[in-house]
LOGUSE-304911 format. One record per residue (C-alpha): x, y, z. Coordinates in steps of 0.001 Angstrom, whole numbers, padded with zeros to 6 digits, always signed. Example, Ala and Ser with C-alpha at 12.3 -4.5 7.8 and 13.67 -1.06 7.14 Angstrom:
2
+012300-004500+007800+013670-001060+007140
# end
This chain:
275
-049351+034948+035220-048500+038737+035194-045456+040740+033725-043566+040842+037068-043451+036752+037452-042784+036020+033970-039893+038604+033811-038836+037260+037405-038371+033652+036234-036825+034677+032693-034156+035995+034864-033813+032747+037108-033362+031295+033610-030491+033049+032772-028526+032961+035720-028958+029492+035858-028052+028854+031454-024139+029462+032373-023838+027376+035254-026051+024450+033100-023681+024355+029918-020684+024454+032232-021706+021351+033668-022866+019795+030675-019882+020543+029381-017800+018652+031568-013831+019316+032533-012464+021571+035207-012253+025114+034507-009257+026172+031856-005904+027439+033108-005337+030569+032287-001554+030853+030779-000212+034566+030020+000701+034837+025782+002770+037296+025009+001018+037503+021785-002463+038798+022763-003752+042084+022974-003816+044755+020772+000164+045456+021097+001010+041623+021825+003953+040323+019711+005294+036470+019681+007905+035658+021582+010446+034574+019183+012547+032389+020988+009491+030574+022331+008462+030047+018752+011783+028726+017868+011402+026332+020861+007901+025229+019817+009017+024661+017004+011168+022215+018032+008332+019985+020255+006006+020526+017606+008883+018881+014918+009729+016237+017608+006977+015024+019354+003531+016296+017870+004293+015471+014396+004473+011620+015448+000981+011556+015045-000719+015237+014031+000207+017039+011227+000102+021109+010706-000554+020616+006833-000599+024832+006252+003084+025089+007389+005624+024515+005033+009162+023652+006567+010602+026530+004752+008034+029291+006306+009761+028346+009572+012517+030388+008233+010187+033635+009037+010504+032960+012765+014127+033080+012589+015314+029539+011867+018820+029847+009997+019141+027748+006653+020750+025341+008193+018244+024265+010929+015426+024702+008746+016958+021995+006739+017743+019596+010081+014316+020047+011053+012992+018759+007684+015704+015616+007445+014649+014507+010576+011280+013789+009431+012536+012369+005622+011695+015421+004110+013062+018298+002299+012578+022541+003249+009997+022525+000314+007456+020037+002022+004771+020491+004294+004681+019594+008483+002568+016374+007720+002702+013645+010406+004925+011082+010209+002185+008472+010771-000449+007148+008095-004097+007988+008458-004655+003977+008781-002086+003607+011320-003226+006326+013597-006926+004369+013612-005508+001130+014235-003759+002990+017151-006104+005812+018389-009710+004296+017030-009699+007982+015365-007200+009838+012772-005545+012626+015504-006645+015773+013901-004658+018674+012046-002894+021134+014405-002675+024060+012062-005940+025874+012659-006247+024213+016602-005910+027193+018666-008153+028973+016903-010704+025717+016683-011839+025167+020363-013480+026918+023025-010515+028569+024824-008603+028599+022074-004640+028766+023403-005486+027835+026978-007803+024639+025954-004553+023903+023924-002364+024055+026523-004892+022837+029542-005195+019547+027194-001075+018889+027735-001073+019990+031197-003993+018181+032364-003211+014355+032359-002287+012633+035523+001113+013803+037521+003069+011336+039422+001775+011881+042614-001889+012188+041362-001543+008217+040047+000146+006778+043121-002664+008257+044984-005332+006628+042717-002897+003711+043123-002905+003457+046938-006870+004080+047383-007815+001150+045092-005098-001204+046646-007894-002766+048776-010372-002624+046221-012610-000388+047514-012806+003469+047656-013635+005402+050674-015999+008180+050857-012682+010017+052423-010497+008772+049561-013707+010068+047074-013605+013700+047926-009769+013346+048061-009710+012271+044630-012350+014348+043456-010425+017365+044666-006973+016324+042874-008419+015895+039675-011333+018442+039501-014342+016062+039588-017731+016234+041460-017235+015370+044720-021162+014880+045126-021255+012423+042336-019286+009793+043931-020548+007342+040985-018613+009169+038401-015597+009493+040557-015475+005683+040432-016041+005385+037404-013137+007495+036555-010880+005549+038911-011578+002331+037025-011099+003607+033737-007850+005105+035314-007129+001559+036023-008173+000396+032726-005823+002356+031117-007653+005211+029552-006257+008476+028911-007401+010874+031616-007475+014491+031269-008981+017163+033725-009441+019733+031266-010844+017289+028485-015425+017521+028437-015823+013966+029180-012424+013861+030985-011304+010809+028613-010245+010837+025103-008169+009117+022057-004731+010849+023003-002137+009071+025370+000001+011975+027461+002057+013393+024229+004674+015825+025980+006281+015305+029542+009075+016933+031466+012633+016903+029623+010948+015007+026486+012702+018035+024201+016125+019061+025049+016494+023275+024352+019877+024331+023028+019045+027864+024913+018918+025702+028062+015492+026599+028918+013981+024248+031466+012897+021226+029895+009339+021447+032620+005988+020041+031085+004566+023681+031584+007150+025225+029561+007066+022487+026797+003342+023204+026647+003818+027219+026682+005836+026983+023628+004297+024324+021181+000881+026608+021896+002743+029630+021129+004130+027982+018010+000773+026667+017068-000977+030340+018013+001484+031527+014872+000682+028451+012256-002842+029151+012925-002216+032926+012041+001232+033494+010794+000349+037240+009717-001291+038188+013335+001498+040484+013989+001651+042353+010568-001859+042651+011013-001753+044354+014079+000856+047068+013191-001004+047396+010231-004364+047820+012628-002458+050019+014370-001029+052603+011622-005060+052421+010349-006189+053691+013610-003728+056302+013773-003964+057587+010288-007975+058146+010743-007388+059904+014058-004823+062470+012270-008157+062435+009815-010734+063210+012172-008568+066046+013337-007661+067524+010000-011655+067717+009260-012273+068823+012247-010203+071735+011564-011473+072044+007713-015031+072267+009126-014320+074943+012006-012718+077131+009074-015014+076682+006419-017615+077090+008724-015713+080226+010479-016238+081959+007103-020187+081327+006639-020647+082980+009896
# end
């Protein structure tokens, strides 16, 4: 076999390696949400970090715990005194202890089958980091999405119509009708389904849902925003210093260029003279 074929199939390989892990994979393609806090110049958006606080307190902490985050650093977000406290009485604890969940390691396996893991360092922990985070607690079944799945399997039997109908609601492979059934029977079942999940089933029953957290800003109470803000609050637990760090970045950056310049200007005078 000559250069020219062994180069040409070396490249088949490699347009076909992203397309083969993507399917391996498994789960529709990530949303793609808009943080405030990326980029070079990004900054969190403090009242969504006070508002993720708030799910993250109420809901998540029912059954994950963000062990790095102390009820007391909450203050640096701009939490008064006063709520920091509320927030830590209305788990039984005081300012001084740490977000641990409120349910036992042994509990959560009798529950789950699996201990739910720690939130602090989950953004930064999976493939997509923010957006898997926030595709996970947008991805379960809506409404309408169930009473579909609940109308095709009324008669017991799916269509290939009803197939490539479902298969296009949830993000599945219309050309693998098998799994699509099998998905609509563990539906049935009861299993947790989740588009953006590899596998598209796991542990974790639907944990946020519209108006689950009332906002004393009166911010829509929507399953999107919910989501939005616990990720934001969780982007800062994983990395509480990411904005320090980038005006620190920054001032770095600018001090060398001022540098450059100045020996830039040293050398054409010094040099000036030689000549």
């Amino acid at each position: 076999m000559d250069f020219r074929k062994i180069a040409t199939i070396a490249a088949m390989l490699l347009l076909l390696a992203p397309q083969v892990g993507m399917a391996s994979s498994g789960g529709a393609p990530l949303p793609k949400a808009d943080w405030t806090f990326k980029g070079v110049f990004g900054r969190f958006d403090p009242a969504a970090l006070k508002r993720g606080a708030q799910v993250a307190n109420e809901v998540c902490l029912g059954c994950h715990a963000i062990k790095y985050i102390k009820y007391d650093h909450l203050r640096s977000i701009g939490l008064t005194e006063a709520e920091v406290k509320a927030f830590a009485e209305a788990q039984g604890k005081n300012k001084k202890d740490r977000m641990l969940s409120a349910m036992s390691d042994a509990d959560a396996k009798e529950s789950f089958g699996v201990v739910p893991p720690d939130l602090s360092l989950m953004t930064k922990a999976r493939k997509g980091y923010e957006n898997y985070t926030y595709g996970i607690l947008t991805g379960y079944l809506t409404e309408a999405e169930t009473e579909m799945i609940d109308n095709a399997t009324s008669d017991d039997a799916l269509s290939d119509e009803e197939i490539k109908q479902i298969a296009a609601k949830l993000h599945l492979d219309a050309h693998n009708p098998d799994y699509v059934r099998e998905v609509v029977r563990r539906i049935g079942a009861g299993d947790n389904f989740n588009r953006y999940f590899p596998g598209n089933f796991f542990a974790m029953p639907q944990p946020l849902t519209a108006d689950a957290v009332e906002y004393a800003d009166g911010t829509k109470t929507t399953l999107e925003q919910h989501s939005n803000d616990v990720v934001t609050f969780l982007a800062w637990a994983a990395e509480p210093s990411l904005e320090a760090r980038k005006s620190l970045g920054i001032k770095v950056i600018l001090y060398l260029i001022l540098l450059t310049v100045m020996l830039f200007a040293v050398k054409r005078r010094v040099w000036a003279k030689l000549h």
